[in-house]
C-alpha positions, 0 to 999 in steps of 0.5 A: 467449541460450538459451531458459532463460536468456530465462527467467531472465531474464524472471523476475527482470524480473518480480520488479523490476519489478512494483511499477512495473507494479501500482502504476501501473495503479492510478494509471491505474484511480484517473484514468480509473475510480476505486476503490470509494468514491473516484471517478475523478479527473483528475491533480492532483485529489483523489478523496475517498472519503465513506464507510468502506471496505467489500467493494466497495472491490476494492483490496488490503488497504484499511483500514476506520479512515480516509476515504481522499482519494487523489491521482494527481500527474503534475508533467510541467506543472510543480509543484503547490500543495498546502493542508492545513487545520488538523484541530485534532489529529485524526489524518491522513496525507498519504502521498507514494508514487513510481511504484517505490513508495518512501514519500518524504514524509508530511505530518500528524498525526506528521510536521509537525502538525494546523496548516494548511500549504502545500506546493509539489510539484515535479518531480526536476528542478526548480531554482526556488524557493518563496515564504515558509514553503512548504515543497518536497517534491522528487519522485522520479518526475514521476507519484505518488501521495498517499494520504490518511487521515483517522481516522473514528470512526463515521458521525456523524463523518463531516460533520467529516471531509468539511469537511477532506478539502475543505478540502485543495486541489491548484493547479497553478502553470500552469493552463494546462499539461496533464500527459502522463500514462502512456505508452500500452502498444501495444495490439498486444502479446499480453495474456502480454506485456503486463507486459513491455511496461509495464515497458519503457515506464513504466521508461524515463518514471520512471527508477528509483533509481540504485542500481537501474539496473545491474540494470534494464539487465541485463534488456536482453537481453529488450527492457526498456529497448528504444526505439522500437517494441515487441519484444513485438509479433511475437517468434518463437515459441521467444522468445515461450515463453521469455518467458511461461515467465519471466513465470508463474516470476517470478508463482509467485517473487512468491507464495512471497516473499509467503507465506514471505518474511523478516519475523519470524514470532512465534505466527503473526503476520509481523511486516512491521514492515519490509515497506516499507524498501525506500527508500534514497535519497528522504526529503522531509518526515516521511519517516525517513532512518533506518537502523532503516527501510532494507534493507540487503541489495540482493537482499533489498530488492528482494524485500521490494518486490514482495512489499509492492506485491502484499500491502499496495499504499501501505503506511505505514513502520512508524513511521507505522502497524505492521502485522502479520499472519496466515495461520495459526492456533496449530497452523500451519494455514491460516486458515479460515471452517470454523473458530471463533476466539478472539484474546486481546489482552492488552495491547491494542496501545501506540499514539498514535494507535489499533489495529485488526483487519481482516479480508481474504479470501485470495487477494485481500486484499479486506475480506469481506462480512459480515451486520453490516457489521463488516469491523475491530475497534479500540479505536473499535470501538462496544460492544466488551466488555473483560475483567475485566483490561483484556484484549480477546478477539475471535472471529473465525468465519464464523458468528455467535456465540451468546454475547452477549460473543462477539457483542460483540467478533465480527470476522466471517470468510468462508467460505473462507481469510482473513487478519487484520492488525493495524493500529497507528498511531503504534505505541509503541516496544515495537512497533517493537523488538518486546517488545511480543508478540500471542498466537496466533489459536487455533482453539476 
């Protein structure tokens, strides 16, 4: 192959394969580091973070609503035990997420209940049987994620969500057995190359779709699928170049499809209501096997898979919690702290669960640290002022307000560009068919 066509090549490999690689280096930086408010944990264990999400929290697009219990299950030591306690109809959700990133279970409040349950947790290939009522939630990937929320209203809240979270046990069947883990990347391979490298490791340790390995196997002219030792270690030089030529076109591809990809735009607002329907072909408990929530379009879908890994890692379907957002304000432009705005909801979001505004700063997508500690605005927000109408209206600025209602209802902004989503959890149907409409953020 000529050198362009490495790259090419390279380019499209970065593009399928980065929902693999991000997502599974931060499996690896919750086991041996943890993340903000949630501590390292081994597999297998939860990791319960005790307080709202705040600035520290350095993870992309992380929400200010729920106490999250994460959990990195490796089943290469055999199925695990899972008991969730009866919350007695306070809103949760155990999201299961495979190593590719496809939500294929969910367990709580929407999908099967607030009453306690048992679950085992077993591998693709498992073919025993379970005891009882447990149920079995069969894994794509032998190494997944949980991702849990617990809603919280405020910090006097908190001591009752903390007896759920322990409350919530993960068991191995054989205590004895000790997971693999995640293949380790030859520490020889050149930092440019390390991508690549990943994914030629993680994607033969966790298989893809099916659907998904014709186009995995076409690139093995660049080493990805390639056993034994690395072909990244030592390539000549015009390779080499060819390679992280492909990997910087397929980084720049990523940041256009995430800024300019196919969800709908309406007053500003991208309406990524079906950002995550990339799963096609895995649907265990709560998951919808619904063709409302999968992309049909293969090129499209893979697209759409990155794009949501690198804006909203661990994102639910919208059927779980709908989420919009925006970079821009009523006259097309960018977003910024230099500016003051107002956002009028009116209605304020149908949800059956609630709603909430969260601010994030661009590029990063952390939340933004603020004087008042206020990094969302929901309808548990505390002293929040509602119009005449039943209308809310947020300022949303760097600055503080002067005006006292404006204060009351100020989602604090940074200094430099943001972006704002808007959560709605157990959105009604008008969300999801999308009648329901949310007003442009307009500069004053």
């Amino acid at each position: 192959m000529t050198n362009k066509e490495l790259s090419e090549v390279a380019a499209r490999a970065y593009i399928y394969g980065f929902p693999l690689v991000f997502n599974l280096d931060q499996v690896d930086r919750y086991v041996r580091e943890g993340i903000g408010a949630n501590p390292a944990a081994p597999f297998n264990t939860f990791s319960h973070a005790r307080t709202l999400a705040g600035p520290a929290d350095t993870f992309v697009t992380i929400n200010n609503d729920t106490l999250y219990s994460m959990a990195q299950i490796d089943l290469s030591a055999g199925p695990v035990t899972l008991h969730v306690p009866d919350t007695a109809g306070r809103y949760y959700v155990l999201q299961f997420v495979d190593a590719w990133t496809d939500n294929f279970a969910y367990i709580g409040h929407r999908a099967t209940g607030t009453a306690a349950g048992d679950f085992l947790l077993v591998p693709p290939d498992w073919t025993g049987e379970a005891a009882g009522s447990t149920t079995v939630i069969t894994f794509p990937t032998t190494i997944a994620s949980i991702v849990g929320r617990w809603a919280c209203a405020d910090d006097a809240d908190l001591p009752a969500v903390h007896a759920l979270q322990d409350t919530t046990t993960l068991t191995p069947l054989d205590s004895r057995a000790r997971p693999v883990g995640l293949p380790t990347p030859d520490s020889a391979v050149d930092a440019d190359l390390l991508f690549l490298e990943k994914l030629r490791l993680w994607s033969q340790a966790f298989p893809p779709a099916p659907r998904d390995q014709q186009l995995q196997d076409s690139l093995a002219p660049i080493g990805i699928g390639q056993t034994g030792a690395s072909p990244y270690i030592s390539p000549d030089d015009h390779t080499a170049t060819a390679l992280r030529d492909g990997v910087r076109a397929g980084e720049k591809n990523l940041d256009t499809a995430l800024t300019h990809g196919s969800s709908p735009q309406v007053n500003g607002w991208k309406l990524t209501l079906h950002a995550f329907d990339y799963n096609r072909d895995y649907f265990e408990v709560g998951a919808l096997d619904d063709p409302r929530f999968k992309i049909a379009d293969p090129e499209l879908r893979i697209i759409e898979r990155a794009a949501a890994a690198k804006g909203g890692l661990w994102g639910n379907h919208a059927y779980e919690a709908a989420y919009i957002m925006t970079y821009l304000d009523e006259r097309g432009e960018q977003l910024t702290g230099d500016h003051t705005y107002t956002l009028r909801l009116d209605p304020t979001p149908p949800v059956g669960a609630f709603w909430s505004i969260t601010m994030y700063s661009v590029p990063d997508f952390y939340l933004v640290d603020n004087p008042i500690d206020r990094y969302s605005v929901g309808d548990r927000t505390p002293g929040i002022i509602y119009d005449h109408d039943g209308a809310l209206t947020l300022t949303i600025s760097h600055t503080a307000p002067a005006d006292p209602t404006a204060r009351a209802n100020w989602l604090p902004a940074p200094a430099g560009e943001f972006r704002p989503v808007l959560r709605m959890y157990e959105p009604a149907d008008a969300v999801l068919d999308q009648t329901y409409v949310v007003a442009p953020i307009t500069r004053t």
